[in-house]
N, C-alpha and C positions, 0 to 999 in steps of 0.2 A: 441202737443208735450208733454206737461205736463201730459196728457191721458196716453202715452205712456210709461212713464217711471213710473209714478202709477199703471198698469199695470204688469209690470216687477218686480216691488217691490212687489206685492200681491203674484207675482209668486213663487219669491224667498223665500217668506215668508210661502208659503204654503211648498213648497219642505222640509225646514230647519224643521217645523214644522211636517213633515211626518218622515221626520229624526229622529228627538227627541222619536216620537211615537215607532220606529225602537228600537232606544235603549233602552226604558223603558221595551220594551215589552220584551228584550232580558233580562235585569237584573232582570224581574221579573221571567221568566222562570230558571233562573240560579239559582234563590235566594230559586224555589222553587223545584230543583231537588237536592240544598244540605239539602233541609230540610228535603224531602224525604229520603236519604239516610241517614242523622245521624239519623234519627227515627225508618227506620231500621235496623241500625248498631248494636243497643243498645238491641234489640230482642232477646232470644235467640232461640239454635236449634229448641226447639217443636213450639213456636210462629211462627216461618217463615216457618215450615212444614205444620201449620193449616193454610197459608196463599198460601201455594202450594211454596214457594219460596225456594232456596235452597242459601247458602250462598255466593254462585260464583254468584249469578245471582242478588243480591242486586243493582248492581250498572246498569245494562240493566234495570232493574223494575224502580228503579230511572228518567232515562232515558227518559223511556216510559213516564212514569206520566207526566214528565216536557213537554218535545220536541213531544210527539206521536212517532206511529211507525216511 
């Protein structure tokens, strides 16, 4: 019985654990689609033309970087 409830506990502890992983991974992809974007922001017109980007489309390139298509 004691198997079993050690068991359950490993379980619970991997789940919470795969959780955690969830949101780290989520705060780090956030942290680095604002980085992206204010590094862009700051750019001007000919910069973001030699980068192909055009100033509406800053925050989709952002986006991309962070999350993918």
């Amino acid at each position: 019985m004691a198997q079993a409830a050690s068991a359950q506990i490993a379980s619970n502890g991997a789940r919470f654990g795969g959780l955690l992983d969830v949101i780290k991974s989520g705060l780090q992809r956030r942290a680095l689609y604002r980085r992206t974007l204010a590094e862009l922001n700051v750019l001007s017109a000919r910069e973001l033309d030699d980068l192909g980007l055009a100033r509406w489309s800053i925050r989709n390139a952002a986006r991309e970087a962070a999350y993918g298509k």
